[in-house]
C-alpha positions in Angstrom: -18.8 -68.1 35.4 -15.9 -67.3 37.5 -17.1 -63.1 37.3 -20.1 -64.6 39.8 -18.0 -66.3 42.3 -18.2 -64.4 45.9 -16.7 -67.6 47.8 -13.6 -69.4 47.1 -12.4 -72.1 48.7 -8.4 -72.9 48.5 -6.4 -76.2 48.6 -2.6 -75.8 49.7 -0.4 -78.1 48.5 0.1 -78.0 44.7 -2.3 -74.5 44.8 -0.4 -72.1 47.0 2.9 -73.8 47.7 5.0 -76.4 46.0 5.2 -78.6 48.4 4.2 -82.0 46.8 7.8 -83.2 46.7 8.3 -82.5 50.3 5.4 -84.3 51.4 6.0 -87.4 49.0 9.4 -87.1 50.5 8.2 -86.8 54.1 6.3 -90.2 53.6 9.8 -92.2 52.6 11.3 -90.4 55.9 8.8 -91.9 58.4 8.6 -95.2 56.8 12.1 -95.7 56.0 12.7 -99.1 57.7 10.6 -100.2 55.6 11.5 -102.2 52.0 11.4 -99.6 49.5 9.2 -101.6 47.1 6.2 -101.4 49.6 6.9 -97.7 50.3 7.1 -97.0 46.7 3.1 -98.6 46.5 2.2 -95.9 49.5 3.9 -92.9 47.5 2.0 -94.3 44.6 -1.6 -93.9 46.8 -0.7 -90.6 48.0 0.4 -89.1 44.6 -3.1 -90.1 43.2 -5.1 -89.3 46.9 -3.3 -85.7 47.3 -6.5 -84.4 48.9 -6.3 -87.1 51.5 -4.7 -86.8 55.0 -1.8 -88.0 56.3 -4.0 -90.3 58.6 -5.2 -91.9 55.5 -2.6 -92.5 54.1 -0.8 -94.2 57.5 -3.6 -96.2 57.9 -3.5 -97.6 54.5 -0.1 -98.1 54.7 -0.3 -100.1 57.4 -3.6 -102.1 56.9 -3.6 -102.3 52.8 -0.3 -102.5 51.8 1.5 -104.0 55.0 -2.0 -105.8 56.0 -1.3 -105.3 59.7 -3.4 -103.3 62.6 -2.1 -100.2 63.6 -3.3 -98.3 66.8 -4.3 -94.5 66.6 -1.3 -94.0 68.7 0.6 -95.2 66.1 -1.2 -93.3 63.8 -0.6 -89.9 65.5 3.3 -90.8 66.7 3.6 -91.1 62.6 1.7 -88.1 62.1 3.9 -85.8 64.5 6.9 -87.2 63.0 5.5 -86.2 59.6 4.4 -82.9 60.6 8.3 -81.8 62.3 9.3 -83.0 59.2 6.9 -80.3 57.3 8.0 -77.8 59.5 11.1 -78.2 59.1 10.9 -78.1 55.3 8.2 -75.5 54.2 8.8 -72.3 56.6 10.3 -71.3 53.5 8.8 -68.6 51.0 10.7 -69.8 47.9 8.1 -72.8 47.9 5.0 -69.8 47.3 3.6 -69.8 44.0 3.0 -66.5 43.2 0.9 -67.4 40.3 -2.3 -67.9 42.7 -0.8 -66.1 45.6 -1.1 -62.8 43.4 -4.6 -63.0 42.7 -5.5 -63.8 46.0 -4.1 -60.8 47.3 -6.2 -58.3 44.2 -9.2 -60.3 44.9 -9.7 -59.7 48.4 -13.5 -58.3 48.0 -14.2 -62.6 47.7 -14.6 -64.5 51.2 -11.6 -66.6 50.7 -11.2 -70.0 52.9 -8.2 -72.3 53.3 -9.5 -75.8 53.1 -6.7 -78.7 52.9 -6.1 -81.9 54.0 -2.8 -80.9 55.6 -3.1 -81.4 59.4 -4.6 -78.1 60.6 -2.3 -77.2 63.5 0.4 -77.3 61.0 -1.2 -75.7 58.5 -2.1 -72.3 61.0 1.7 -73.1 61.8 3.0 -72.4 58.2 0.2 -70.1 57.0 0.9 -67.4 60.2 5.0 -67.9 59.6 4.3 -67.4 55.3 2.4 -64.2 56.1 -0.8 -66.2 54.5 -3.3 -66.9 57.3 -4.5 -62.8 57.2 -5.9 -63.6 53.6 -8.3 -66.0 54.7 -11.5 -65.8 56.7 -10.8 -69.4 58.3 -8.1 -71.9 57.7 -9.4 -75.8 58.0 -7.5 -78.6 57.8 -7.4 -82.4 59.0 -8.4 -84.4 60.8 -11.7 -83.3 59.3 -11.9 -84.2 56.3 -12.4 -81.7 53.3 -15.6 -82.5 52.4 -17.0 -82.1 55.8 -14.9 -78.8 56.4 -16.4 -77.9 53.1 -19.8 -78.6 54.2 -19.4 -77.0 57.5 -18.0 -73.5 56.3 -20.9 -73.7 54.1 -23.7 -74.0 56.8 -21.4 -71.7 59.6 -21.4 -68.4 56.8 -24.4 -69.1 55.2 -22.8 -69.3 51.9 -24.7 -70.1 48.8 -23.1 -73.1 47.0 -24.2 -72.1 43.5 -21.5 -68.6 44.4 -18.7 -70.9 45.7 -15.6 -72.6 44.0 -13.1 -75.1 45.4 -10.0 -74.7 43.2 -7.7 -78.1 43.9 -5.2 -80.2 42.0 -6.1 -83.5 43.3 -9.8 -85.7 42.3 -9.9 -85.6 45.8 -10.4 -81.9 45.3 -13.1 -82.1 42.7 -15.2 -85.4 44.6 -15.1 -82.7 47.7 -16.4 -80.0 45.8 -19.2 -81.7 43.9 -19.8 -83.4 47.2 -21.5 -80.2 48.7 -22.5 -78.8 45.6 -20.4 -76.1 45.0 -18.2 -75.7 41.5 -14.5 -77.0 41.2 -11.4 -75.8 38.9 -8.6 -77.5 38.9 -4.9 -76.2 39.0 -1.6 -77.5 38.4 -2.5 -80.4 37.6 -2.6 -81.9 33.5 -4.9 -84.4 34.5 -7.7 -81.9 35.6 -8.1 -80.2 32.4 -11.1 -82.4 32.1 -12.9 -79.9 34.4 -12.9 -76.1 34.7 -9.2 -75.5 34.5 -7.0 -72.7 35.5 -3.6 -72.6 33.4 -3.3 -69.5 34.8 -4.3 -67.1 37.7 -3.2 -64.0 35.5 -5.0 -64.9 32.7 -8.6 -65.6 34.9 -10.8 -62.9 34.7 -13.6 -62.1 37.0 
């Protein structure tokens, strides 16, 4: 299937970098006044919602497991602390993972897209700094949500969902994908093998 693939839509955390311990670490930081017991409950959401945004995840901090209102003030003065925190964490090469980086780079006849949940102005941020952002015809993050950055790349390029794959390591991933129609594989992730699964980027051929 993969041979008839011309679009290919990315996630970034888990799929290019390995940065799911920093952000499940970045998560205790903001929220570290907080009892541990109820911050463990929002890692717990996060680690099963990874193609979720940080938004989200505040907000169901806050209004599921704290049951209190929070303003989108608050939300976005959490957010920015989150995101220094990113940025002062994954400017860093050694967190690349080569595995899918490589193929990226021999495949460029594909239209390749970023698509995360990662806030997007960060995301440019670290993609421009990692030498990544020149791989990728666009680069779309939150506060949009996947699915709907998913659905607009589709419409904006005229792209032909039965040619398009979304390759993700989160459920969140796949719901996105099947969402708009296109295919999913999923990546370093055990519970994914389910679906179309990638073990390996050197082993795909197309």
């Amino acid at each position: 299937m993969f041979e008839k693939i011309k679009n290919i839509f990315w996630d970034f955390d888990g799929v290019l970098i390995d940065s799911n311990d920093v952000r499940t670490n970045g998560f205790r930081e903001i929220f570290h006044e907080y009892p541990k017991n109820l911050v463990d409950q929002l890692i717990e959401y996060h680690v099963k919602n990874g193609g979720l945004s940080r938004y989200d995840k505040v907000k169901y901090f806050y209004e599921k497991i704290l049951t209190k209102s929070i303003s989108e003030t608050q939300v976005a003065e959490y957010s920015n602390s989150y995101k220094s925190i990113m940025l002062n964490h994954l400017l860093n090469k050694k967190y690349l993972i080569n595995d899918s980086l490589n193929f990226i780079k021999k495949n460029q006849s594909k239209n390749m897209f970023l698509v995360s949940a990662s806030d997007e102005k960060e995301l440019k941020i670290i993609c421009e700094y990692l030498g990544l952002k020149k791989y990728f015809i666009e680069v779309k993050g939150s506060p949009t949500t996947k699915k709907e950055n998913l659905e607009n790349l589709l419409i904006e390029y005229n792209l032909e969902s039965e040619n398009s794959v979304l390759i993700g390591d989160s459920f969140n991933d796949y719901e996105a994908a099947i969402s708009n129609g296109i295919n999913f594989y999923g990546y370093n992730n055990k519970l994914l093998r389910s679906y179309d699964y990638i073990e390996k980027f050197q082993d795909l051929e197309i």
